[in-house]
DSSP file (Angstrom, degrees, kcal/mol; ACC not computed):
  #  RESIDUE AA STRUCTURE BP1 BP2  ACC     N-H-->O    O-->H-N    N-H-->O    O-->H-N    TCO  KAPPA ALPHA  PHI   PSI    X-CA   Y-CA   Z-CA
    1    1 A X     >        0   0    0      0, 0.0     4,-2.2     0, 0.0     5,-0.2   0.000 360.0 360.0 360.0 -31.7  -17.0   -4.4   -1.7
    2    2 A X  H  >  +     0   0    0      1,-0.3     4,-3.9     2,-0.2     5,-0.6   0.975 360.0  53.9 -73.6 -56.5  -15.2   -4.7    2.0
    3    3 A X  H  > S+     0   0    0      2,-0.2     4,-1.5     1,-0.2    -1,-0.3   0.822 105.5  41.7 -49.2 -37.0  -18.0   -6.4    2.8
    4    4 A X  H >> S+     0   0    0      2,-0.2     4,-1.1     1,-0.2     3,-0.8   0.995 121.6  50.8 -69.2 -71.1  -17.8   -9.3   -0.1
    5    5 A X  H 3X S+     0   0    0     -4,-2.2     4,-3.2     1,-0.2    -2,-0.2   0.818 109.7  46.4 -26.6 -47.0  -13.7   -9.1    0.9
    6    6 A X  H 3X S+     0   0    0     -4,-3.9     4,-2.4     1,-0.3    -1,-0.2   0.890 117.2  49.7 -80.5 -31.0  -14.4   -9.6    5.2
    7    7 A X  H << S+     0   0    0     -4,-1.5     4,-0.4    -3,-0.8    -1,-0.3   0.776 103.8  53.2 -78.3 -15.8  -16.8  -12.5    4.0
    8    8 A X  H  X S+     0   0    0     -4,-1.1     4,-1.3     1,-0.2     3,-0.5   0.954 115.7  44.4 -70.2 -60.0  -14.4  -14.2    1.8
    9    9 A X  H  X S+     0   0    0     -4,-3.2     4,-0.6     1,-0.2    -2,-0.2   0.689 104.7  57.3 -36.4 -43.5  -12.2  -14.2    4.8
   10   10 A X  H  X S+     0   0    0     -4,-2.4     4,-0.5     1,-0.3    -1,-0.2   0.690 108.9  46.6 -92.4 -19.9  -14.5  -15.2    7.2
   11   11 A X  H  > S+     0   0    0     -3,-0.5     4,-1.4    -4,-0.4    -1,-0.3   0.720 112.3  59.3 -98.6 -19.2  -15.4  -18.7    5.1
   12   12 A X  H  < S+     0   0    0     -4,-1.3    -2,-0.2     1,-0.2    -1,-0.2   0.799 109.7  35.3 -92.2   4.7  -11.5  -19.1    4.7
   13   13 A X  H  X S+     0   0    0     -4,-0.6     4,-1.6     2,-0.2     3,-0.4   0.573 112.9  56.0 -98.8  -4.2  -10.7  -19.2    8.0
   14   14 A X  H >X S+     0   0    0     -4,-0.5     4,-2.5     1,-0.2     3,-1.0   0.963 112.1  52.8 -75.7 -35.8  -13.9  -21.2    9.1
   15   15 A X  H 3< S+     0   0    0     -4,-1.4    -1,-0.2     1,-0.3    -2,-0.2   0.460 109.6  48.0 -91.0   5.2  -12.6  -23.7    6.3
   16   16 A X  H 3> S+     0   0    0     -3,-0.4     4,-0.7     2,-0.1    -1,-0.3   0.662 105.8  51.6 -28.6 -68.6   -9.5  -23.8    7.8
   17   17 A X  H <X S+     0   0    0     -4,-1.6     4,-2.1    -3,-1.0    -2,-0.2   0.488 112.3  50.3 -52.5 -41.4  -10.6  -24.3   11.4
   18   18 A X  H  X S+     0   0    0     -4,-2.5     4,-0.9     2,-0.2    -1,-0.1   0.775 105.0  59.4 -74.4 -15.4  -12.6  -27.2   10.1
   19   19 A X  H >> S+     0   0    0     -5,-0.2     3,-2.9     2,-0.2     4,-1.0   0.995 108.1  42.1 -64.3 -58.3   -9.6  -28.1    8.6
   20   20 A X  H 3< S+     0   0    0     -4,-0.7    -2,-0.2     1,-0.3    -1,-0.1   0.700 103.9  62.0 -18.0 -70.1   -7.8  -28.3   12.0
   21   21 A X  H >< S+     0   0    0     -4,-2.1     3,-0.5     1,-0.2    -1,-0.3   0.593 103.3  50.4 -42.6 -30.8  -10.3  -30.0   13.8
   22   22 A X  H << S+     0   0    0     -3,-2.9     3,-0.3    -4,-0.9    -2,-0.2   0.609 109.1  51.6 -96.4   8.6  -10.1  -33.2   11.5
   23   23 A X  T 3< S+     0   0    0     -4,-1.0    20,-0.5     1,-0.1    -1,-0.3   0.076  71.6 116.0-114.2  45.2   -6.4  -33.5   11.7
   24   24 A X  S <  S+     0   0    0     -3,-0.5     3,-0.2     1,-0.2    -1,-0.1   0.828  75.1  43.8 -70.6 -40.7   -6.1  -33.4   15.2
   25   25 A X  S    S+     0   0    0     -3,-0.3     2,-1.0     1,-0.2    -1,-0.2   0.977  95.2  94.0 -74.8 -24.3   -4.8  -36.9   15.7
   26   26 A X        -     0   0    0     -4,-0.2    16,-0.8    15,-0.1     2,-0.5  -0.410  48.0-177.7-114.5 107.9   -2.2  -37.0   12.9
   27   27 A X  E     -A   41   0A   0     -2,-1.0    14,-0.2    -3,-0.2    12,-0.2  -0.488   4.9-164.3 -74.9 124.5    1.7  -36.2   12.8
   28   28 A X  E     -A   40   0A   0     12,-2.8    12,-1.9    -2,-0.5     2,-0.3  -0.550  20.8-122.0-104.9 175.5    4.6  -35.9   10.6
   29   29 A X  E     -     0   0A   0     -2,-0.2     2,-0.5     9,-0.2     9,-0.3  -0.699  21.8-154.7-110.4 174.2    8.0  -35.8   10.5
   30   30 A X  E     -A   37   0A   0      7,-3.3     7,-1.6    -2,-0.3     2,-0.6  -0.903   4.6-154.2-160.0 110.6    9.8  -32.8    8.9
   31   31 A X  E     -A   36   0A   0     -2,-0.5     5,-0.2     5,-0.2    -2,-0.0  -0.840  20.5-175.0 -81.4  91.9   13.0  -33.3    7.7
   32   32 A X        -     0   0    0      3,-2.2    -1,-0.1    -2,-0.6    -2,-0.0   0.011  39.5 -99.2 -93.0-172.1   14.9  -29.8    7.7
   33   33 A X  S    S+     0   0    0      1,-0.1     3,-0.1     3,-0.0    -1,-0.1   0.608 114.7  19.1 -65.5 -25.4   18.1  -29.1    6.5
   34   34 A X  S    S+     0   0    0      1,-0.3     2,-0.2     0, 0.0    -1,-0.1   0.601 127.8  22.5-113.7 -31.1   20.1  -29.2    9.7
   35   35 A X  S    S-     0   0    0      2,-0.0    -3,-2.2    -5,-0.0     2,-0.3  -0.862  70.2-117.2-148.8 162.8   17.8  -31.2   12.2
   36   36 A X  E     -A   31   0A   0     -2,-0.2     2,-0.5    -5,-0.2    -5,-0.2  -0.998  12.5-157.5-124.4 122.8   14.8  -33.9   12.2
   37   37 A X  E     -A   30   0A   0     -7,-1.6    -7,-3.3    -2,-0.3     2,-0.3  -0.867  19.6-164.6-115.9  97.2   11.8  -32.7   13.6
   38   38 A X  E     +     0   0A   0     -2,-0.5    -9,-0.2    -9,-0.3   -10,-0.1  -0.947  67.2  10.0-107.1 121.6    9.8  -36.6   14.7
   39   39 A X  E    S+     0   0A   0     -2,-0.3     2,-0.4     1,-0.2    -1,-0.3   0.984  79.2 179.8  77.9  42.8    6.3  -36.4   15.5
   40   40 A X  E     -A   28   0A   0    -12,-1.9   -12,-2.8    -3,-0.2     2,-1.1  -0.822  36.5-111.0-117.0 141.5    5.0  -33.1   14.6
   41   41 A X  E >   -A   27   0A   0     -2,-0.4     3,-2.6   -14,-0.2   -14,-0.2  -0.498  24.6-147.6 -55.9  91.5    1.7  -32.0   15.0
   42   42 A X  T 3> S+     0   0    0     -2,-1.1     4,-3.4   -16,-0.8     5,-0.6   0.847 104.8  50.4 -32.3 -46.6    0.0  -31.5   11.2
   43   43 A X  H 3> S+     0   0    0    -20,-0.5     4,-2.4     2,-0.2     3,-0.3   0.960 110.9  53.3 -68.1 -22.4   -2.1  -28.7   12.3
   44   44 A X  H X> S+     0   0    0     -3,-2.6     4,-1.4     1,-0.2     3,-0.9   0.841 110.8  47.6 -19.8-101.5    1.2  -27.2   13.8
   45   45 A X  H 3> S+     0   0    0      1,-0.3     4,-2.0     2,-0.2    -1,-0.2   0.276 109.8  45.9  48.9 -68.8    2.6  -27.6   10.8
   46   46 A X  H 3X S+     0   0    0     -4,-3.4     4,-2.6    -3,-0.3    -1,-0.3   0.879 120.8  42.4 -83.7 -46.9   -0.2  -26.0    8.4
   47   47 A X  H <X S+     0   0    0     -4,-2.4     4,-2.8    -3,-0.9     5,-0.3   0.983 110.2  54.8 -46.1 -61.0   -0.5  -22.9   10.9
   48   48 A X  H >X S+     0   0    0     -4,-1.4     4,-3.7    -5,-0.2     3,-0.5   0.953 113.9  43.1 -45.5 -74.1    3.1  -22.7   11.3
   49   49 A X  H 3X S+     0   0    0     -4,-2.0     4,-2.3     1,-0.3    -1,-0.2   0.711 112.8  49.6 -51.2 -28.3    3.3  -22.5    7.3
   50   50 A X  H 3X S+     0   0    0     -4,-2.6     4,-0.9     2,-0.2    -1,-0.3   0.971 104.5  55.5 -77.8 -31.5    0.5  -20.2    6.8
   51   51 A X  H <X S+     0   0    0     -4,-2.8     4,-1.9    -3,-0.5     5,-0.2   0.791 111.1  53.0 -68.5 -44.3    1.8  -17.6    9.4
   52   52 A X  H  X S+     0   0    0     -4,-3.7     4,-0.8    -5,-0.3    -1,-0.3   0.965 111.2  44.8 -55.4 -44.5    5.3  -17.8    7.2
   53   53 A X  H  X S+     0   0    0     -4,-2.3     4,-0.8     1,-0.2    -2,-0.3   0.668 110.1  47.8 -83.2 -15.3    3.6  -17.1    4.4
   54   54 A X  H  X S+     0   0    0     -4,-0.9     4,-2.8    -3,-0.2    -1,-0.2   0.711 114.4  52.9 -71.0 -33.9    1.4  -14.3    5.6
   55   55 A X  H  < S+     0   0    0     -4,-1.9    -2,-0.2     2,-0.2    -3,-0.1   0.740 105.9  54.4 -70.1 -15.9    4.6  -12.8    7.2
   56   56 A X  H  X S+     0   0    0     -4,-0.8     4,-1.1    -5,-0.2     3,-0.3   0.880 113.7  42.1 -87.2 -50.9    6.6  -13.1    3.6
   57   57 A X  H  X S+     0   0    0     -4,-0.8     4,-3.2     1,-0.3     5,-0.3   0.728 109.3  50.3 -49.8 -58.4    4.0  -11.1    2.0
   58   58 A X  H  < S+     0   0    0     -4,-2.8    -1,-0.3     1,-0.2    -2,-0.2   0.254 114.3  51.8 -86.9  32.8    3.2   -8.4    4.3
   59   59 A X  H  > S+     0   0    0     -3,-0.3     4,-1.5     3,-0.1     3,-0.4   0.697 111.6  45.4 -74.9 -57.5    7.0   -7.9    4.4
   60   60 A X  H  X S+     0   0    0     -4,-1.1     4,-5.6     1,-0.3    -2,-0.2   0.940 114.8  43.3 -58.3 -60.4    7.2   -7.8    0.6
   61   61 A X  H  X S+     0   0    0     -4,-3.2     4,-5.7     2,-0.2    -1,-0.3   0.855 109.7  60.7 -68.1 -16.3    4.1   -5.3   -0.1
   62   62 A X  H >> S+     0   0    0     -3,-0.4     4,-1.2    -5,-0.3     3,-0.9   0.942 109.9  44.1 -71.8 -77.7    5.6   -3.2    3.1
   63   63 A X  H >X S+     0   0    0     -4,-1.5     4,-2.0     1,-0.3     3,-0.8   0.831 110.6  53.5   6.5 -81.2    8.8   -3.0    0.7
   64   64 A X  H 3X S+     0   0    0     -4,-5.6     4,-1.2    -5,-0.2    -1,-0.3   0.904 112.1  40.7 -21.5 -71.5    6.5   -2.3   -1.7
   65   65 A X  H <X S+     0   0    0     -4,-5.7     4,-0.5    -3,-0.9    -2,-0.3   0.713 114.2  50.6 -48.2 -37.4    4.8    0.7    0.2
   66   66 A X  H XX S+     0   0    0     -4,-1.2     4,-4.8    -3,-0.8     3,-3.7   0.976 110.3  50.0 -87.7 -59.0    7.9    2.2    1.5
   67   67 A X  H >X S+     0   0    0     -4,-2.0     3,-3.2     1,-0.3     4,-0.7   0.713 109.1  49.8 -49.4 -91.2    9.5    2.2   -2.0
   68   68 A X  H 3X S+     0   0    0     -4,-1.2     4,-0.8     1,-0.3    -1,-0.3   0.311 113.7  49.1 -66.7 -28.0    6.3    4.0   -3.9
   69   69 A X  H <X S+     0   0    0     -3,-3.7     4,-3.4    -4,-0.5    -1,-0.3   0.779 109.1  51.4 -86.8 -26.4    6.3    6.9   -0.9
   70   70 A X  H << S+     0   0    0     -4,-4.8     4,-0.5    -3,-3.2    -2,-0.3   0.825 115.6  42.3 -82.6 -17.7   10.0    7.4   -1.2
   71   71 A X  H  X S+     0   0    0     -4,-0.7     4,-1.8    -5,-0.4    -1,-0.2   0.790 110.8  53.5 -95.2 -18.3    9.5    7.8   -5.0
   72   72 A X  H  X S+     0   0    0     -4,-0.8     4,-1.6    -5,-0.2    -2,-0.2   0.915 108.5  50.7 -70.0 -40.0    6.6    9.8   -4.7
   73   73 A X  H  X S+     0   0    0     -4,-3.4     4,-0.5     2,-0.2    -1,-0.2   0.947 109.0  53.3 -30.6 -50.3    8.4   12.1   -2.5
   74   74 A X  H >> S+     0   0    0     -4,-0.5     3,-6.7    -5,-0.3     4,-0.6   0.987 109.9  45.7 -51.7 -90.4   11.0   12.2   -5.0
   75   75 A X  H 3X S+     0   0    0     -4,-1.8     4,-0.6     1,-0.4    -1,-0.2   0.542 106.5  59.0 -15.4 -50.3    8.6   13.2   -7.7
   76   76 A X  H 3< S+     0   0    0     -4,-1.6     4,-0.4     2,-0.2    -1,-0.4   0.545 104.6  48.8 -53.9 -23.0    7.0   15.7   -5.9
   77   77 A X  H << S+     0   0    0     -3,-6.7     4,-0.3    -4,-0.5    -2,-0.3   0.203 106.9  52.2-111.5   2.4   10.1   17.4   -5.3
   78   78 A X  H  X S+     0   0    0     -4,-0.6     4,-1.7     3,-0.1    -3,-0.2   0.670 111.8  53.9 -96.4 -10.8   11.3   17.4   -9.3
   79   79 A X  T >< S+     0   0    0     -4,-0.6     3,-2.7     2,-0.2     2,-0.7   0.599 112.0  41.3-100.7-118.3    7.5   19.0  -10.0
   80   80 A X  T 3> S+     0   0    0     -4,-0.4     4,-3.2     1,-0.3     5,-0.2   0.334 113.8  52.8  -7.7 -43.4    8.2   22.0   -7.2
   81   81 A X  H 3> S+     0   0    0     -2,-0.7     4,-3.2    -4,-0.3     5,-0.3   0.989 116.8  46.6 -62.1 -52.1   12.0   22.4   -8.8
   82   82 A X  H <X S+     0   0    0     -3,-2.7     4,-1.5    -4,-1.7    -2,-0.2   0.822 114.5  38.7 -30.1 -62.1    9.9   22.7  -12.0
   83   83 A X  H  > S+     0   0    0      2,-0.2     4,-2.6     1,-0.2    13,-0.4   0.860 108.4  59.6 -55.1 -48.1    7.5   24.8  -11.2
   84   84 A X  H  X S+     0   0    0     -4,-3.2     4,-3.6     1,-0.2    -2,-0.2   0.980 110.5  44.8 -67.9 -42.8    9.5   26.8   -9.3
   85   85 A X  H  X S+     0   0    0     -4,-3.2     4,-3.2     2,-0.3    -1,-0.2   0.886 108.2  58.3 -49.8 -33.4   11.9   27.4  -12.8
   86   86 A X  H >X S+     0   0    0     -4,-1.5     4,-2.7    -5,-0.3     3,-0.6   0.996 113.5  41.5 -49.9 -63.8    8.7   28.0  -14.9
   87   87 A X  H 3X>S+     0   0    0     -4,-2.6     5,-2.4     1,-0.2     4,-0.9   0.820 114.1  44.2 -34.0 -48.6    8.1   30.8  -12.3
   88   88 A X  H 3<5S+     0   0    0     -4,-3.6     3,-0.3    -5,-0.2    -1,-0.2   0.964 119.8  45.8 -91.6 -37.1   11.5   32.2  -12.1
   89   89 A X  H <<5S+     0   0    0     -4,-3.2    -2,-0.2    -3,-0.6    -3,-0.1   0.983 116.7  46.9 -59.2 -68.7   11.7   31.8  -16.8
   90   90 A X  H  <5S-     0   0    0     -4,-2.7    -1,-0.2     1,-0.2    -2,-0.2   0.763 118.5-124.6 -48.4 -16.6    7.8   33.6  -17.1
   91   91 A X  T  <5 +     0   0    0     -4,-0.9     2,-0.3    -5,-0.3    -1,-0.2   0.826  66.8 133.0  86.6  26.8    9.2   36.4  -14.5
   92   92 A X      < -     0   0    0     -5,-2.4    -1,-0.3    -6,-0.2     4,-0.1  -0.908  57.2-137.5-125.9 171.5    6.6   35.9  -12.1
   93   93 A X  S    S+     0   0    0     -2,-0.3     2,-0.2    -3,-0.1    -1,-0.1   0.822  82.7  44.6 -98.3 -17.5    7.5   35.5   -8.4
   94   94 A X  S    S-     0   0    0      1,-0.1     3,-0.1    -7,-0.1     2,-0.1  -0.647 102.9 -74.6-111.0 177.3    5.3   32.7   -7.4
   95   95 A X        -     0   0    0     -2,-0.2     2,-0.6     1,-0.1   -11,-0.1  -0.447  54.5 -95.5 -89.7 171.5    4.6   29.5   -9.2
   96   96 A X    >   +     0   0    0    -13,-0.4     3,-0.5     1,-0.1    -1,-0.1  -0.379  43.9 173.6 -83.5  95.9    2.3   29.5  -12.2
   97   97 A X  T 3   +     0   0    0     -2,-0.6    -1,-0.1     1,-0.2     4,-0.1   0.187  65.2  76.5 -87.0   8.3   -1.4   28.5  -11.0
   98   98 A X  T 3  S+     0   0    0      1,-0.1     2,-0.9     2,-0.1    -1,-0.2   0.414  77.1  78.2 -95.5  -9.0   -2.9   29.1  -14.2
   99   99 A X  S <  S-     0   0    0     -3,-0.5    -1,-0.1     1,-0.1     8,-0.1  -0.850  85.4 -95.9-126.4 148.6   -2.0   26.3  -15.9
  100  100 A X        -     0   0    0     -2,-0.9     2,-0.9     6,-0.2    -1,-0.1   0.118  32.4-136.7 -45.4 121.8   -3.4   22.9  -15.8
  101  101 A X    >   -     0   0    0      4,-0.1     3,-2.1    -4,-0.1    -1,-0.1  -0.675  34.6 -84.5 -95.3 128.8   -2.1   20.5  -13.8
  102  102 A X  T 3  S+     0   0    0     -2,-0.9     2,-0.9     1,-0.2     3,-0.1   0.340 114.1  14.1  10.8 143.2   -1.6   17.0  -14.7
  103  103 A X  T 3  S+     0   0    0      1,-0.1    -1,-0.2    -3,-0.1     2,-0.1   0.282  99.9 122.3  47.1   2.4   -5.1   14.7  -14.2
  104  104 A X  S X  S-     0   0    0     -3,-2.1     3,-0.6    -2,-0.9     4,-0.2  -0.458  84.2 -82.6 -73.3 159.9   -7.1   17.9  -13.8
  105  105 A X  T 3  S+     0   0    0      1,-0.2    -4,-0.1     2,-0.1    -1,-0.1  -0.384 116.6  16.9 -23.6 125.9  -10.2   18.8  -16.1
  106  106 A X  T 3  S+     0   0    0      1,-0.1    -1,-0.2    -3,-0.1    -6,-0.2   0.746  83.1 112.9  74.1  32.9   -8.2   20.4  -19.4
  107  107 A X    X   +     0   0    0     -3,-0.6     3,-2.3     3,-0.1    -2,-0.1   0.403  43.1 106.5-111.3 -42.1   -5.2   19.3  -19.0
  108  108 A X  T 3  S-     0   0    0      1,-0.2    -8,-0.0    -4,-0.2    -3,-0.0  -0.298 106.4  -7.5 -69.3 123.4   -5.4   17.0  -22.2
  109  109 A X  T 3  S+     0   0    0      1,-0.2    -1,-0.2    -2,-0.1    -2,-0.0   0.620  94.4 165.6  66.1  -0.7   -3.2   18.6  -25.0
  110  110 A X    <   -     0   0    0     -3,-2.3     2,-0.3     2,-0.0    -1,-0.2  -0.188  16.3-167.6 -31.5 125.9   -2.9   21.7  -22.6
  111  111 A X        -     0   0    0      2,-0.0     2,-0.5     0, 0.0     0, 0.0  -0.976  19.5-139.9-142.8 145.5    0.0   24.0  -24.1
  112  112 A X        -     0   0    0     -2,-0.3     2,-0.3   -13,-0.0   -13,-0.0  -0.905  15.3-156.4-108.7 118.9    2.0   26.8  -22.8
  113  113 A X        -     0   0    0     -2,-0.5     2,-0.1     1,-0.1    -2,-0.0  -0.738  24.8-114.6-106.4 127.0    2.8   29.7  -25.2
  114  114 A X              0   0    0     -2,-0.3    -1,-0.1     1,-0.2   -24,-0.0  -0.228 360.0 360.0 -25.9 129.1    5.8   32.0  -24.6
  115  115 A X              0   0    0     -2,-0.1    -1,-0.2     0, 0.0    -2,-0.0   0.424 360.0 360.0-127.2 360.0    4.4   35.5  -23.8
């Protein structure tokens, strides 16, 4: 599959590059909010735009990432408070390694009987 992925890549940047090469000669003008920009180089222009938009993205999924560890952190530490209470109810001094955990074999419809 990395491979099908790195090859996808490799024909969108060659079709890119060809893009590049045929707009060499031709410029526009870019009319910002503040300022006028006269005479800009297109392939500027399309580089300039993709490089925003590759930066916008991996900013966003980094967001993403950060957010998803800090609640798996989280999450990980209400299961240990848990555990540790099962242990301290059942009387026993460490936590309870007999019973199934979540996405394990035998887990499905697992139940814990009062002893």
């Amino acid at each position: 599959m990395k491979i099908a992925v790195t090859l996808f890549w490799i024909i969108i940047v060659a079709l890119l590059l060809g893009l590049f090469s045929l707009n060499v000669g031709q410029t526009v003008n870019i009319d910002l909010l503040f300022t006028d920009l006269q005479q800009v180089n297109l392939v500027t222009v399309i580089y300039v735009s993709v490089l925003a938009g590759f930066l916008l993205g991996l900013t966003f999924w980094l967001v993403r990432l950060i957010k998803g560890k800090k609640e798996e952190s989280r999450l990980k530490k209400t299961i240990k408070q848990l555990n540790e209470e099962l242990a301290a109810m059942s009387g026993k001094a460490d936590a309870p390694e007999e019973l199934p955990r979540l996405g394990e074999a035998g887990s499905e419809g697992a139940t814990v009987e009062n002893p």
